[in-house]
N, C-alpha and C positions, 0 to 999 in steps of 0.2 A: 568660748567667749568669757571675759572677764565679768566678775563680779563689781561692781556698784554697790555700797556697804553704807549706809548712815550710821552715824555714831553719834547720839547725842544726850545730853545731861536733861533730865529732866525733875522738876519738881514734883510732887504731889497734887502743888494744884494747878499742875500743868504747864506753869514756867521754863522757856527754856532761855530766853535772851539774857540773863542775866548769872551764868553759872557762877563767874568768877565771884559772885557775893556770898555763896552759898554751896557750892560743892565740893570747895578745897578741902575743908573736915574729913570729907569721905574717899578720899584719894590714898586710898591704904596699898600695903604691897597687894594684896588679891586683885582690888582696881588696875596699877602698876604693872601685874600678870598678864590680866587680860590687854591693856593698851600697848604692851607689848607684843603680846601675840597676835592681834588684831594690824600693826604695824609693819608688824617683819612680814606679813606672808600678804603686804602691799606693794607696788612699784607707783607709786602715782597718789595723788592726792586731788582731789577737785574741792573748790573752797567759794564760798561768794565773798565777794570783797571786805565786809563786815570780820568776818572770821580772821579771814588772810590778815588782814592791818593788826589786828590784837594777834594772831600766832607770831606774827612775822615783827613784829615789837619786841618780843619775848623771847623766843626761842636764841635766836644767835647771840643773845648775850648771857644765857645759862650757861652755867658753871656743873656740869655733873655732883649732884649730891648736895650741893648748895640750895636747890629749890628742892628738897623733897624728888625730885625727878633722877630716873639713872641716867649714866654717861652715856651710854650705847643708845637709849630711844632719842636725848636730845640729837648725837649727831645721827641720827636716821631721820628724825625730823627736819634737819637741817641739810641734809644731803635727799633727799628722796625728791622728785618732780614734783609741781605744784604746778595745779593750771586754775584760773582763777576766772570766772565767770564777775564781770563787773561793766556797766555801760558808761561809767566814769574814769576807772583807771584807763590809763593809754600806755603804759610801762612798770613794770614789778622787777622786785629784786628778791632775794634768798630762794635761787631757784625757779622761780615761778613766769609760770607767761599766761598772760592775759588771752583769753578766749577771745580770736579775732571773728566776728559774726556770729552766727546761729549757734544757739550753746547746745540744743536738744541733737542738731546734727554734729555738732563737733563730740558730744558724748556721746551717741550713738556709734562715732566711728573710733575712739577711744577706745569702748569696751570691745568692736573687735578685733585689736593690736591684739598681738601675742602678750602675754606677760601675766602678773600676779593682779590681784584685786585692786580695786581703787576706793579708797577712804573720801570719803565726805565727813569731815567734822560740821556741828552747828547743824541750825535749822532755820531755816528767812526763805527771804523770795526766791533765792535759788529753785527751792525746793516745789515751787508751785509748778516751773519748768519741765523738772525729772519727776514730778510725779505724773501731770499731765500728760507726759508722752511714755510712761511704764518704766524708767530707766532705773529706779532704784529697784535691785535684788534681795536688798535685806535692809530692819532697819535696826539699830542695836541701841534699845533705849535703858539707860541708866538712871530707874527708876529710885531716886533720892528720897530719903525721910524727912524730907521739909517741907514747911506747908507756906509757899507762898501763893500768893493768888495773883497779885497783881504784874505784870510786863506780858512780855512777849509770850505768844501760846503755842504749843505744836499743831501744825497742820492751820497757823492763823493765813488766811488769805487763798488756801486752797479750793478750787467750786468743788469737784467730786471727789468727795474722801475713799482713796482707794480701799477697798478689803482686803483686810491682812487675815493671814493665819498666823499663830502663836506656835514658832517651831523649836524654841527653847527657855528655859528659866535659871539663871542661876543664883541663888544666893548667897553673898558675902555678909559676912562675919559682921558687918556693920550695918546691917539692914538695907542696903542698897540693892534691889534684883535687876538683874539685867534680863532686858525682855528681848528677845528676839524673833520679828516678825517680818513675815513675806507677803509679798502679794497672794493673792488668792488666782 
């Protein structure tokens, strides 16, 4: 069965809604390392519509090395499947197809298709779904050394906070730890 993988930027004082004001500083080549290899050894992406509109802004008009980003993950970004949990969108482009009905059963039967892991960027309402029904495998939080307090929170709007275990730690060179947690 595939893995289910969340990736997501976090602050200090638990911010996640707002990376793009505050976590581009820390996107060094060790960051670059890991979202590479978090990438390649994906086939598929699942996105809540929030993320989708800002990746999908961005990405196909990046220029390799031009954003700080290499040439190889833009077009993996840009080529890999995108399925997009959204009760507004009715049509996507760059790749992507909107989640027709039940998202817990279309991910349930996603994960088990043959193939490599599937990336969740971001954290929102999506997440209140996949965690509800056990879907996410891992969550790969990018604990940033900034303190803001105010926006969006991890795990805002979930009822029962799953139990995770802590099954790895890695520190980069610029204080950012990547925490890596499973269900229990």
């Amino acid at each position: 069965m595939r893995k289910l993988i969340e990736s997501t930027h976090v602050s200090l004082g638990g911010e996640v809604g707002s990376p793009q004001e505050w976590a581009f500083p820390y996107l060094n080549e060790e960051h670059n390392d890991y979202a590479k290899r978090l990438l390649f050894a994906a086939d598929a992406l699942l996105l809540g519509r929030v993320t989708y509109e800002g990746l999908s802004a961005a990405y196909p008009t990046m220029a390799g090395g031009d954003s700080g980003t290499p040439g190889d993950f833009i077009d993996r970004m840009n080529s890999i499947p995108k399925y997009v949990a959204s009760t507004t969108l009715r049509e996507a482009t760059w790749n992507a197809t909107v989640i027709d009905g039940d998202v817990a059963s279309f991910v349930t039967d996603l994960k088990k298709q043959p193939g490599g892991n599937i990336i969740k960027y971001g954290n929102g309402s999506l997440d209140e779904t996949l965690i509800d029904h056990g879907l996410i495998d891992e969550f790969h939080l990018l604990l940033t050394p900034v303190a803001v307090g105010r926006g969006q929170h991890m795990f805002e709007g979930v009822g029962a906070a799953p139990a995770l275990r802590l099954a790895e730690v890695t520190r980069f060179s610029n204080g950012v730890l990547l925490l890596v947690y499973t269900p229990t």
